[in-house]
C-alpha positions in Angstrom: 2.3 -5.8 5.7 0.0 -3.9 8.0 2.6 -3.6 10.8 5.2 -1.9 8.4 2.9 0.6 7.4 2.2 1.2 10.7 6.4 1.7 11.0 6.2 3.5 7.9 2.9 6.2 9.0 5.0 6.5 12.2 8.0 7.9 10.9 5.9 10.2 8.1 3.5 11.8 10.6 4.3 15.6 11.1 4.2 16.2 14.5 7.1 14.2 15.7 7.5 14.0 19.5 11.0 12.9 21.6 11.1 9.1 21.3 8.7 8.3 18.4 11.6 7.7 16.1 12.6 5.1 18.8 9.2 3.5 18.6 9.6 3.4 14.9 12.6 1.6 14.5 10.7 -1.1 17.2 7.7 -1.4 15.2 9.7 -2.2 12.1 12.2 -4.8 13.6 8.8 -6.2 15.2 7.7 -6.2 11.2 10.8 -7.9 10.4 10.2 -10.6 12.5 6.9 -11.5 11.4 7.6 -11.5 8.0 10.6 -13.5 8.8 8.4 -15.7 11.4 5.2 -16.0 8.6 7.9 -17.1 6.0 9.4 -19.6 7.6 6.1 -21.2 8.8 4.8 -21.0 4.9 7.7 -22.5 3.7 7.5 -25.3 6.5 3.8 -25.7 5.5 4.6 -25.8 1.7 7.5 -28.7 2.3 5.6 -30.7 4.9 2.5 -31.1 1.9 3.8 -31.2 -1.7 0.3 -30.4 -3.0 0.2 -27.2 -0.3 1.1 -24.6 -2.8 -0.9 -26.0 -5.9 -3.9 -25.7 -3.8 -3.1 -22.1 -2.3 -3.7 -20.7 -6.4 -6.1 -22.8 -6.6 -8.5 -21.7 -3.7 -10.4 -18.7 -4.5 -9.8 -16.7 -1.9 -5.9 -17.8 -0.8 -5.2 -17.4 -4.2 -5.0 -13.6 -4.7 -3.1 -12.7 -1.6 0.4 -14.5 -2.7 1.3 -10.7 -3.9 1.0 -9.3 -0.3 3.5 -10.8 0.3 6.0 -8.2 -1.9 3.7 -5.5 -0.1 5.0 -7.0 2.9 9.1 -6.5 1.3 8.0 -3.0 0.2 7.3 -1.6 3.6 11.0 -3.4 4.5 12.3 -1.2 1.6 10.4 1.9 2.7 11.4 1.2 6.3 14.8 0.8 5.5 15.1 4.0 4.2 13.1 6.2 6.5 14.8 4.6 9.6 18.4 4.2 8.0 21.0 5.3 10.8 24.8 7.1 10.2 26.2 3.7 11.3 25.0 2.2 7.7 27.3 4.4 5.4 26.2 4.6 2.1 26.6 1.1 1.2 23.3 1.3 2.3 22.1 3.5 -1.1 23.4 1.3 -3.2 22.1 -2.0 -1.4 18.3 -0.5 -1.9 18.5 0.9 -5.4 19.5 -2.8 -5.8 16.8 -4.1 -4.2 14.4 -1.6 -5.8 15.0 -3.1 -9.4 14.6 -6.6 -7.6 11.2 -5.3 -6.2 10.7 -3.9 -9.7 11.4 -7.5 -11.6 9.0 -9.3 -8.9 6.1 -7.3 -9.1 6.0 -7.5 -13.3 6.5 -10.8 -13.6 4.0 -11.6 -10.6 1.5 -9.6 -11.7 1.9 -11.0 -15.7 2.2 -14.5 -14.4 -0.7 -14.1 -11.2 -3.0 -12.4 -13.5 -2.9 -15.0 -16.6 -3.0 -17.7 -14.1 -6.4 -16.3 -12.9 -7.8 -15.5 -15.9 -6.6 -19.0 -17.3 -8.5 -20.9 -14.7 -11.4 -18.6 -14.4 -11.0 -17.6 -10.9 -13.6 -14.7 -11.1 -16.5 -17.0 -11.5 -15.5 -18.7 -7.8 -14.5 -15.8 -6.2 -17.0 -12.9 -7.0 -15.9 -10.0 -4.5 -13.9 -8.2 -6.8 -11.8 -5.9 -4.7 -9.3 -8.7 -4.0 -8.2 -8.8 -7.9 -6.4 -5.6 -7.0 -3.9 -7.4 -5.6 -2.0 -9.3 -8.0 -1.0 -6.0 -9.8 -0.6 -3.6 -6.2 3.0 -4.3 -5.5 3.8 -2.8 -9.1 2.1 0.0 -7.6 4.2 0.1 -4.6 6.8 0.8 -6.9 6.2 4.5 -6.7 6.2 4.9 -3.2 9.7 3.3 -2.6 10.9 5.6 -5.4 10.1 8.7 -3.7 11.5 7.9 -0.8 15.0 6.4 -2.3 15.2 9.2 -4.7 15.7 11.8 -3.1 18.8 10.3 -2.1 20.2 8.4 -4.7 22.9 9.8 -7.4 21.1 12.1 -10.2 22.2 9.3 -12.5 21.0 6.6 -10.7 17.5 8.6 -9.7 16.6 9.7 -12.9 15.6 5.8 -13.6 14.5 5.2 -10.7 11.7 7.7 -11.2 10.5 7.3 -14.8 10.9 3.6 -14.1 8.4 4.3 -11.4 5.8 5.9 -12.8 5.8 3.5 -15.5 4.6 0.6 -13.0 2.5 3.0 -11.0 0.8 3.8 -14.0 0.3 0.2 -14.8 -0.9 -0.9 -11.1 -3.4 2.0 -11.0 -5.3 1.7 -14.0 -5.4 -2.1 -13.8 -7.0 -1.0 -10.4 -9.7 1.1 -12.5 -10.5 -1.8 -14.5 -11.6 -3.7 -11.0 -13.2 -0.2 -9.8 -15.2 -0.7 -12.3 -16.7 -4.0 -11.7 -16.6 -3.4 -7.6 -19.0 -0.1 -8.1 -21.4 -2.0 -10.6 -21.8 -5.0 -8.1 -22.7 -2.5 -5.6 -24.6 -0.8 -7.5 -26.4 -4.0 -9.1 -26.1 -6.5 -6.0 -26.0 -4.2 -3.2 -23.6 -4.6 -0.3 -21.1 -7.4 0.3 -22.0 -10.2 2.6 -20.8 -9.6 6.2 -17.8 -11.9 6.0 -16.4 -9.6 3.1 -17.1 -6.0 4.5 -14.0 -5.2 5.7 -12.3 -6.2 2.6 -14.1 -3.1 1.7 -11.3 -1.1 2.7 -9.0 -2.4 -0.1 -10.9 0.1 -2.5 -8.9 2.9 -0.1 -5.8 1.5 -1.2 -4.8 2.3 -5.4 -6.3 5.7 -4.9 -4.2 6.9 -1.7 -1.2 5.3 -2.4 -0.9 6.3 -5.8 -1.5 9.8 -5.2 1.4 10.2 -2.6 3.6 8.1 -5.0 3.2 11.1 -7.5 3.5 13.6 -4.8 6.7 12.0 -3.5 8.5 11.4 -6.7 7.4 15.1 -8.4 9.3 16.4 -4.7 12.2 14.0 -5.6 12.3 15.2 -9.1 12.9 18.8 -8.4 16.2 18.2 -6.7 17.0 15.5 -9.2 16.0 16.6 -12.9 17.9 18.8 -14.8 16.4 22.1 -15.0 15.1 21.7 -18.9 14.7 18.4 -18.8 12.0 16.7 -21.1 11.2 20.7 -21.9 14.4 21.1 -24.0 13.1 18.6 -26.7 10.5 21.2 -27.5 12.8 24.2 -27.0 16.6 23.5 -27.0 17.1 27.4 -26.6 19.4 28.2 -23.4 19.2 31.9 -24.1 16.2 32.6 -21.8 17.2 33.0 -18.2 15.3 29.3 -16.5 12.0 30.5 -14.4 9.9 27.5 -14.2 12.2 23.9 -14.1 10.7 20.3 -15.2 10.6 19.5 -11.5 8.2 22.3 -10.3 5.8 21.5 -13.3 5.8 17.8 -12.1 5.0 19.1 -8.5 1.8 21.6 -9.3 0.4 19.2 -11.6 1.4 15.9 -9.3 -0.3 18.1 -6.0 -3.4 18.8 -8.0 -3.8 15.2 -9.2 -3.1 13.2 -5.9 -5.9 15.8 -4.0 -9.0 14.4 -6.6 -7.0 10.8 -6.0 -7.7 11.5 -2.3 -11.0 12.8 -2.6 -11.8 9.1 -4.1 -9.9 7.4 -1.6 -12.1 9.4 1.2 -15.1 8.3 -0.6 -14.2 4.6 -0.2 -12.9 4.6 2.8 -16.1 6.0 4.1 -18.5 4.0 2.2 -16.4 1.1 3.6 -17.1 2.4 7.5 -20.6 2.8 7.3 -21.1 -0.7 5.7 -19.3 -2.1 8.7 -20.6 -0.2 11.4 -24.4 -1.2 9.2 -23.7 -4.3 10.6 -23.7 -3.8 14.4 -27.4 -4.6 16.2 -27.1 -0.5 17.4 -27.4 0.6 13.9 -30.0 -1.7 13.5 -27.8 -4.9 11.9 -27.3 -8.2 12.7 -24.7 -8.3 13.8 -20.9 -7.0 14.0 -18.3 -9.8 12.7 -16.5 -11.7 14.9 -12.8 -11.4 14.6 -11.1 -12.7 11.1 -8.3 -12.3 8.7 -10.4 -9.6 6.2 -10.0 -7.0 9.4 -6.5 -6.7 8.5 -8.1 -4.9 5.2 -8.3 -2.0 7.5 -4.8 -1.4 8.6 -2.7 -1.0 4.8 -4.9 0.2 3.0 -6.3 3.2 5.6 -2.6 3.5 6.5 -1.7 5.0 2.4 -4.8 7.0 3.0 -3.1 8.7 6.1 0.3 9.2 4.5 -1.3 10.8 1.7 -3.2 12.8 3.4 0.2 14.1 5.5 1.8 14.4 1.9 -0.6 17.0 0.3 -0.8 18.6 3.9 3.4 19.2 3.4 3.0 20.1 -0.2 -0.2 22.7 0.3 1.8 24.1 3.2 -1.9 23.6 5.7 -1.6 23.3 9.4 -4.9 22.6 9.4 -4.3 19.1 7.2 -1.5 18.2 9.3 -3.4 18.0 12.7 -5.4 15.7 10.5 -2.9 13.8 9.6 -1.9 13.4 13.2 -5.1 12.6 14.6 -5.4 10.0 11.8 -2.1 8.5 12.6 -3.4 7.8 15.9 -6.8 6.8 15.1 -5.0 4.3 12.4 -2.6 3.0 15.3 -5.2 2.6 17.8 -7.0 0.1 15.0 -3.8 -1.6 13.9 -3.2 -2.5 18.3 -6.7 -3.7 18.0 -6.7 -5.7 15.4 -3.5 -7.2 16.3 -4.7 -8.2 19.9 -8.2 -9.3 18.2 -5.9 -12.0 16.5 -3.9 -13.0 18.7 -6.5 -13.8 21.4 -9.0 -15.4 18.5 -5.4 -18.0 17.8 -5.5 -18.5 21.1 -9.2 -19.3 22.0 -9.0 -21.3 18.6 -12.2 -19.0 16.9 -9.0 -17.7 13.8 -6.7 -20.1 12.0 -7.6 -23.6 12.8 -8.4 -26.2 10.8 -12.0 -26.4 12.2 -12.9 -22.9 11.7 -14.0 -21.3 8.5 -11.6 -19.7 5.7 -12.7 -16.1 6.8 -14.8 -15.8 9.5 -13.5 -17.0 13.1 
C-alpha cells in the first residue's frame, strides 16, 4: 500500500527530472511484487491453519486492516494508469474501467459487511484507538482518486458514471470518516495522547482529509473535458438561446478547489499534531523514549503520501510556483521516510525484534 503511493507521489510530483518516470515504473513493479509476495504468504498462512482467518476478525487490532488490502489494489489501479505505456493500446481503458467497477463492488460490500461485523461483535470496546475504524470504509474513498485519474481518459459515456459514481462513495467514505473524527478528537481531548505503541497510527487522521480533497480536485478537472456544457444546469434552465459562458465543469472546479484547500488545512492540522506526539516521545524532547521499529510506522507513508499529492493538486489548480516547490520538497521528504521505514523493517525481520511469534502484536 505504502510503496504504491510512493510510485504514485512519484509520477504526480511537478518537477519531473530525466529518468524519474523510469524510477516510477521500478517502484511500482517492486509494489507489485509485494502485494503479489504478501498475498501469497497470507493465503499460505490462512490454508496451513483453518482457524487463521476467523481469528484475524477476531483480534482487535488485525481485524480492521483486512481493507488495506483493496488500498493496496487501488494504488495498482492508479499506477496502472499514470505509468500506462503506447505498447498497451487501449485495451488497456477498457481493462481499468472494468476493474474500477470491481474496485467499486469490493469496497461497498466490504465496508457494509466489515463494519456490521464490528459493530456486531463489539470490537470498539477491545480496541479503543479509534483512528483504525477508518479503515473498513477508506477504500470506498479511494474510489475518487482512481476516477480522476481514469476519467480523463475514458469515453464521455463511459466517464460520466464513472464520476458521479465516484463522488457518491467518496461521499460515503468521508463522512463515515467524520463520525470517527469525532470520537478520535474527544479521546484526545478527554484521555490525552495515545500510548507510545499507537502514536504513529496517528498519522491515519491525515489520510480522509487529503485524499478526499484531491479526489474532488481531480474529478472536477476530469469533468470539464467530460460533461456537457449544460449539464445538470439545463434541468433548471433548458434555454439554449444564451451564448454558454460559464459550463458545469468549471463550476465543479472553483467550488471543488475552494473545498479541497479547507480539506487540506485539516489534513495539515493532523498531520502535525501527529509529528509532535512522536517526536514528544524522544528522551531530547524530554520523553521516554522514541519507539522501537513496528508495523504502526507504516501509518506514516499512505496516509502523508495523499497529503503530498494534494497538496501538488491545489498547487496545479491555484496556478502557485511557490506550492509546487512544496510539493517537491515534500515528495522527497515523504521518500526519504518511506526508504526508512522500509529498511527499519527489513532489518527488525531480520534481527527477529518485528514479525515473530515471540515478539509483541505492535511493538518490535
Amino acid at each position: 500500500m505504502a510503496t504504491g503511493g510512493i510510485a504514485v507521489l512519484l509520477s504526480s510530483t511537478p518537477h519531473q527530472f530525466r529518468g524519474l518516470t523510469t524510477i516510477g515504473k521500478v517502484v511500482y513493479i517492486l509494489n507489485l511484487v509485494l502485494f503479489l509476495g504478501i498475498s501469497a504468504c497470507l493465503t499460505i498462512r490462512f490454508l496451513a491453519k483453518s482457524s487463521a482467518l476467523k481469528e484475524s476478525f477476531q483480534e482487535p487490532t488485525e481485524s480492521h486492516f483486512m481493507g488495506t488490502c483493496l488500498l493496496a489494489l487501488a494504488t495498482i489501479i492508479l499506477g496502472a494508469e499514470n505509468y500506462r505505456t503506447e505498447a498497451c493500446g487501449p485495451w488497456l481503458q477498457v481493462a481499468l474501467r472494468i476493474v474500477f467497477w470491481i474496485y467499486v463492488a469490493l469496497s461497498t460490500i466490504q465496508a457494509i459487511w466489515h463494519n456490521w461485523y464490528l459493530y456486531h461483535i463489539r470490537m470498539a470496546s477491545r480496541q479503543p484507538f479509534a483512528l483504525v475504524r477508518l479503515l473498513p470504509s477508506f477504500p470506498a474513498m479511494l474510489s475518487g482518486k482512481i476516477a480522476s485519474v481514469l476519467a480523463l481518459h475514458q469515453p464521455r459515456n463511459h466517464a460520466i458514471p464513472i464520476l458521479i459514481g465516484a463522488t457518491t462513495f467518496q461521499g460515503f467514505g468521508f463522512i463515515m470518516s467524520l463520525f470517527i473524527y469525532a470520537e478520535y478528537f474527544y479521546r484526545l481531548n478527554k484521555d490525552g495522547l495515545p500510548k507510545a505503541s499507537d502514536r504513529p497510527e496517528m498519522f491515519i487522521a491525515v489520510g480522509p482529509w487529503s485524499f478526499t480533497a484531491l479526489a474532488l480536485v481531480g474529478m472536477a478537472e476530469a469533468a470539464v473535458k467530460q460533461f456537457p456544457a449544460r449539464y445538470i444546469i439545463s434541468y433548471a434552465d433548458a434555454s439554449n438561446s444564451q451564448q454558454i459562458s460559464v459550463t458545469t465543469g468549471d463550476i465543479a472546479l472553483v467550488l471543488a478547489a475552494l473545498v479541497a484547500i479547507f480539506l487540506w488545512t485539516m489534513a495539515a492540522f493532523c498531520l502535525c499534531i501527529a509529528i509532535i506526539s512522536i517526536l514528544a516521545q524522544c528522551r531530547v524532547f524530554g520523553g521516554t523514549g522514541a519507539l522501537g521499529m513496528s508495523l504502526p510506522y507504516w501509518s506514516m507513508v499512505f496516509p502523508n503520501t495523499g497529503f503530498v499529492i494534494a497538496t501538488i493538486r491545489i498547487g496545479q489548480v491555484l496556478q502557485s510556483p511557490a506550492i509546487l516547490w512544496v510539493g517537491s520538497g515534500l515528495t522527497i521528504a515523504q521518500v526519504v521516510i518511506w526508504l526508512c521505514v522500509g529498511v527499519g523493517t527489513i532489518w527488525a525481520v531480520a534481527t527477529r525484534r518485528m514479525l515473530w511469534p515471540e515478539t509483541g502484536d505492535k511493538e518490535a
